[in-house]
FIDREN-533127 format. One line per 4 residues: their letters; for each residue z, x, y negated of C-alpha. Coordinates in Angstrom, 1 decimal, always signed. Last residue first. Example, Ala and Ser with C-alpha at 12.3 -4.5 7.8 and 13.67 -1.06 7.14 Angstrom:
SA> +7.1 +13.7 +1.1; +7.8 +12.3 +4.5;
END
This chain:
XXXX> -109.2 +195.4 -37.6; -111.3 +195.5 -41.3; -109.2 +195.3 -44.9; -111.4 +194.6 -47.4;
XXXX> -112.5 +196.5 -50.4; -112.9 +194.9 -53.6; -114.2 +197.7 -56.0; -118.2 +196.2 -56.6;
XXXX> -118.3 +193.3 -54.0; -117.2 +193.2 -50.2; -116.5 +197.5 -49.0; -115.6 +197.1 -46.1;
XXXX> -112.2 +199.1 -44.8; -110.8 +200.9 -41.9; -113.7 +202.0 -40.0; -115.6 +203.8 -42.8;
XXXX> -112.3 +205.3 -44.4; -113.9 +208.7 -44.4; -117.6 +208.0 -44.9; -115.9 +204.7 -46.7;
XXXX> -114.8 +206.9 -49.4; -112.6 +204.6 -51.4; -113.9 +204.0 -55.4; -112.7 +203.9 -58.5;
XXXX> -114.6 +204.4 -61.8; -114.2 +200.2 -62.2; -110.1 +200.2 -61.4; -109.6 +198.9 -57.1;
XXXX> -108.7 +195.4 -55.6; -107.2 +195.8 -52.0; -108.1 +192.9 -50.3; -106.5 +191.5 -47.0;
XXXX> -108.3 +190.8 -44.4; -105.6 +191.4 -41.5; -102.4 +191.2 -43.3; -102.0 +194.1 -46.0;
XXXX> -98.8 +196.7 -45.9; -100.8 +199.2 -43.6; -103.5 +199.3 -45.4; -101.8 +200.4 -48.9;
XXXX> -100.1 +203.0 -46.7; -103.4 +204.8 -45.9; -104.9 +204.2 -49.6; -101.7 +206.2 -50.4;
XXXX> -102.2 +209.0 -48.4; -106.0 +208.9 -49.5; -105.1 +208.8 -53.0; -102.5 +211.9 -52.6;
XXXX> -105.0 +214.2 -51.1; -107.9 +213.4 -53.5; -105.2 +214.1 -56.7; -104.1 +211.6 -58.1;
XXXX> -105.0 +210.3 -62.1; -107.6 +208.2 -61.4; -106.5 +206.5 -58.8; -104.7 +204.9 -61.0;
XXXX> -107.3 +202.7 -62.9; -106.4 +199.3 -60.9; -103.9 +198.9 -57.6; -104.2 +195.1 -56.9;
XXXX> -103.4 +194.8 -53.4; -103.9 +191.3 -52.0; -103.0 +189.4 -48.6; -99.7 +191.3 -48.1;
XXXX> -98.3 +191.4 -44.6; -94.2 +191.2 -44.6; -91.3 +193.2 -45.4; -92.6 +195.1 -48.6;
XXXX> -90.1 +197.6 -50.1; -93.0 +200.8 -50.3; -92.3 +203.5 -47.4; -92.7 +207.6 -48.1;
XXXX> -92.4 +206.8 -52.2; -93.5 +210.0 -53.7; -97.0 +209.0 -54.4; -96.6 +205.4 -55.3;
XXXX> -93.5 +205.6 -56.6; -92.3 +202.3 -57.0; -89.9 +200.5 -59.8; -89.5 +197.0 -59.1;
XXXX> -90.4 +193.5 -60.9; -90.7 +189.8 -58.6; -92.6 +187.6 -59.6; -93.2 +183.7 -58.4;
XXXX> -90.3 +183.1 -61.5; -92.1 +184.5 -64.0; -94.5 +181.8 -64.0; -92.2 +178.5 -63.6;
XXXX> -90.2 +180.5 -65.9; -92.4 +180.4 -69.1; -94.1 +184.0 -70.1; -93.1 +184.1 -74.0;
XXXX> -95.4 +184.1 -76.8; -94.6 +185.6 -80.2; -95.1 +184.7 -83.7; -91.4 +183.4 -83.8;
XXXX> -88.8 +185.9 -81.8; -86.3 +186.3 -84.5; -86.4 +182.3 -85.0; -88.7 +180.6 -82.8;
XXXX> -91.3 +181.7 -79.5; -94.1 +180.2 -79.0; -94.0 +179.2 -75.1; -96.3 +180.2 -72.4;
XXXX> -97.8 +179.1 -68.8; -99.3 +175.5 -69.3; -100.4 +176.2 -73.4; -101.8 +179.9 -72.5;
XXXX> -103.5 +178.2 -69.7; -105.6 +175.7 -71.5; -106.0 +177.5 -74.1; -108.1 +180.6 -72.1;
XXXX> -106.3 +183.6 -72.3; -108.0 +186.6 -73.9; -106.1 +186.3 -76.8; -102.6 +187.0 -75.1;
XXXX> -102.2 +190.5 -76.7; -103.0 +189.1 -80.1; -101.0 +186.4 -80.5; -98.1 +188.7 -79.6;
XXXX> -96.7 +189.2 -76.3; -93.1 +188.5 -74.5; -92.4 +189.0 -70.1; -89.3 +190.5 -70.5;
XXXX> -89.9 +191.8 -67.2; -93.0 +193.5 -68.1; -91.5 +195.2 -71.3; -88.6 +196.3 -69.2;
XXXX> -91.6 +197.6 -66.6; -92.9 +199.4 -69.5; -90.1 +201.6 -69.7; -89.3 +201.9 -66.5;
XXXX> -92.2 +204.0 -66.0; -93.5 +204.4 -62.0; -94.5 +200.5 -62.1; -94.2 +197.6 -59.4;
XXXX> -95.2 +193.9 -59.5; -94.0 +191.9 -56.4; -96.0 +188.7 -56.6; -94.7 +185.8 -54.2;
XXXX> -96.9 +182.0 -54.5; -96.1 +179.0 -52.5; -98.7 +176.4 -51.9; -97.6 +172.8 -52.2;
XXXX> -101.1 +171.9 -53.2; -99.8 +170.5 -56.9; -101.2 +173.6 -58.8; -102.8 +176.1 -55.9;
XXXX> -105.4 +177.3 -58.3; -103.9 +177.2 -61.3; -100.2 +178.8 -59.9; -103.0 +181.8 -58.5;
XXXX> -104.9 +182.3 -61.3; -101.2 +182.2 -63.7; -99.7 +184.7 -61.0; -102.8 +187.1 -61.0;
XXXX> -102.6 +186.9 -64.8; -99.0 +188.1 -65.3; -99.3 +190.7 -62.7; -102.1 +192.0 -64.7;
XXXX> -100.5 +191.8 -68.5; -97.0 +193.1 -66.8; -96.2 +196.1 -69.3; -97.4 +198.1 -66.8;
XXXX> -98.8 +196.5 -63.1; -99.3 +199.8 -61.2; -99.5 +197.9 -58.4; -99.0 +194.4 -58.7;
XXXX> -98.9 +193.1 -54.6; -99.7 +189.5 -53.8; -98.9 +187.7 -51.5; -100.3 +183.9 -50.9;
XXXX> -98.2 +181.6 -48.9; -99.5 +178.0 -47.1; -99.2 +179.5 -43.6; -101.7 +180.7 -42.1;
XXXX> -104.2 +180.3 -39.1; -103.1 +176.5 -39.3; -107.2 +175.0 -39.2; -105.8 +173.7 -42.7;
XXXX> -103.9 +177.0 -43.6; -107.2 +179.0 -43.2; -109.2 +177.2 -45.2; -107.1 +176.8 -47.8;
XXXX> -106.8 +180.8 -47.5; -110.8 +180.8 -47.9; -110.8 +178.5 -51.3; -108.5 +181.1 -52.4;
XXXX> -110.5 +184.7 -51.7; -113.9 +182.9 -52.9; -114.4 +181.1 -56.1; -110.7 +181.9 -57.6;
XXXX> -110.1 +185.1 -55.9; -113.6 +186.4 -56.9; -113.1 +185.0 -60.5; -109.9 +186.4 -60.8;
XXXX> -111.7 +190.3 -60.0; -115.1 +189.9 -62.1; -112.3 +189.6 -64.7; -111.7 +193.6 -64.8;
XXXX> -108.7 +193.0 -67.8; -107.6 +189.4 -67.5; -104.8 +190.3 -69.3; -104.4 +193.3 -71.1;
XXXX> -103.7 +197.1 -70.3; -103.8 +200.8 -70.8; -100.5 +202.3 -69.9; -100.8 +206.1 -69.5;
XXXX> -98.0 +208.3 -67.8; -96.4 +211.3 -70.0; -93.6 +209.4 -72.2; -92.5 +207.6 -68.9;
XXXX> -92.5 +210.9 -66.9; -90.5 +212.6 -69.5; -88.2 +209.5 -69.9; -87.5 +209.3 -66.2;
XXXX> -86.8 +213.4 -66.5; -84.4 +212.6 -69.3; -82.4 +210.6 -66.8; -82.2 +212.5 -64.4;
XXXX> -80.8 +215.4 -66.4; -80.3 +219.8 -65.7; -84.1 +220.3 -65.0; -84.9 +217.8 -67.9;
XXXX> -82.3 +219.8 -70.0; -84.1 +223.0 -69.0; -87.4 +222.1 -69.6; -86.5 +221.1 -73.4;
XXXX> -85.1 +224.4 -74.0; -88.4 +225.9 -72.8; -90.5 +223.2 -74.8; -89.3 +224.9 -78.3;
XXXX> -86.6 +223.6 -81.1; -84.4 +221.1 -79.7; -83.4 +218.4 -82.0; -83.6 +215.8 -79.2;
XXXX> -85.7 +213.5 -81.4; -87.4 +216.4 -82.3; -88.0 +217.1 -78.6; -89.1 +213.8 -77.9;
XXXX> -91.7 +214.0 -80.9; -93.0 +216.9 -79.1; -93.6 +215.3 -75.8; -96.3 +212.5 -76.4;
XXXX> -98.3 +215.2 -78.7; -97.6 +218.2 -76.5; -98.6 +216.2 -73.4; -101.6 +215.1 -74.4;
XXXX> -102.5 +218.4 -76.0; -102.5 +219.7 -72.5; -104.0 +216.8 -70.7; -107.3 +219.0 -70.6;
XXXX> -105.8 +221.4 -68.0; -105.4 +218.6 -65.6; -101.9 +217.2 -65.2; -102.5 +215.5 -61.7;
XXXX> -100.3 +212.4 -61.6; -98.5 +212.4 -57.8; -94.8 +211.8 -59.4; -92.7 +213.9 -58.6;
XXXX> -94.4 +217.0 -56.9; -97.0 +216.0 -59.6; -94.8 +215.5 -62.8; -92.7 +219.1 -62.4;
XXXX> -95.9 +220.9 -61.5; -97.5 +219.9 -64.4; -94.8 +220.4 -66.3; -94.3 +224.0 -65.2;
XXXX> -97.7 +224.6 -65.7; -97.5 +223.2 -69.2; -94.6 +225.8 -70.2; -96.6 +228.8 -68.2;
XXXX> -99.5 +228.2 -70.4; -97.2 +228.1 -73.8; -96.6 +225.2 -75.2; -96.0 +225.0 -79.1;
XXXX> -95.3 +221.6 -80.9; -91.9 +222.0 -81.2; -92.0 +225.3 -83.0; -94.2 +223.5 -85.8;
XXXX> -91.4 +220.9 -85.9; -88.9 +223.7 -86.5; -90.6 +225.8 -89.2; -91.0 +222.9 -91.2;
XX> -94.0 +220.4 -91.7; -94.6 +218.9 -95.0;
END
């Protein structure tokens, strides 16, 4: 049965979720929208319980007051919806016709023999995790050398990512072939599990990055590949064009920036900057 205090916990008063919403876009970028509201009291009243605080207010003032508790706010808030080879229409393009074109380009020595690829908004790691395996396949024994940065706003799922373990289930959309070359059952405390192996995890490297509050991302040198996948979604048209902006900036001339299925860039604005190639792969013009 419910007490008295739990039912206080989950009550959030107008100005409460404004507050929030505020809070998580000024940080973040995410646009709370008015339906998120029993979103965000179902992901943050078990928090506050956990807390034992008794109403939202008292809960706004400790993650005004803590750092920390703020990350975990934002972590418990943000959506991870993932699993490998999610959007396959995208590793076939880069198998059949992004890759075969970078040979092409390092044989008439336009480029070096180095693919980069950028993990977005990579979660628990499921999409950085297939780009790399695509990419190690594809280039196996070619001396090709392969750099993923994979970046996420919740450091929660980024542990996950790092740790780089699934269950049977998670990885069932990998072909056999490939979860025997780039995984390894796991034994004792760990058996029933599948672990990345480190000739995999090794071409990736894991970072937290704001993409919306971030003014400059950690990326030295020309990218070939953006993969930035069912985020747009949740900015704000302002914020996604700021972003879109920097994404260009960070890829090498003909670079891709791989979009989510309902996203799309507005090539009436963009027009000059980008072409659209196949459903949401967009490539980077002069």
């Amino acid at each position: 049965m419910v007490n008295l205090e739990e039912k206080r916990a989950e009550r959030l008063s107008e100005v409460e979720f404004n507050t929030i919403r505020q809070l998580v876009a000024d940080s973040i970028g995410v646009n709370l929208t008015t339906k998120k509201k029993q979103l965000v009291i179902s992901r943050l009243s078990k928090r506050l319980r956990k807390l034992g605080l008794s109403d939202f207010s008292q809960y706004l003032e400790l993650v005004e007051e803590d750092k920390k508790e703020k990350e975990m706010m934002f972590n418990l808030i943000t959506t991870n919806v993932t699993h490998f080879f999610r959007e396959e229409h995208h590793f076939d393009y880069l198998t059949e016709e992004l890759f075969p074109q970078l040979e092409e380009q390092a044989e008439a020595k336009k480029k070096s023999k180095r693919v980069r690829i950028w993990s977005a908004a990579c979660s628990t790691g499921e999409e950085a995790y297939s780009v790399a395996i695509v990419a190690a396949d594809y280039f196996r024994d070619k001396g090709w050398k392969i750099e993923i940065l994979a970046s996420d706003i919740n450091t929660e799922v980024l542990s996950v990512a790092k740790r780089g373990v699934y269950s049977k289930e998670q990885v069932k959309k990998i072909p056999y072939h490939l979860l025997t070359d780039y995984f390894k059952l796991g034994v004792g405390p760990n058996q029933g599990l599948l672990k990345v192996k480190e000739k995999l995890s090794k071409m990736i490297t894991f970072y937290r990055i704001n993409l919306a509050a971030d003014r400059s991302y950690p990326i030295a040198e020309p990218l070939d590949i953006i993969l930035c996948r069912n985020v747009f979604i949740y900015f704000n048209q302002e914020t996604q064009n700021e972003i879109i902006n920097r994404f260009y900036q960070h890829l090498t001339e003909g670079g891709l920036l791989l979009m989510g299925h309902s996203e799309k860039i507005n090539l009436l604005n963009q027009g000059s900057k980008w072409e659209l190639i196949r459903p949401t792969i967009y490539q980077k013009l002069p």
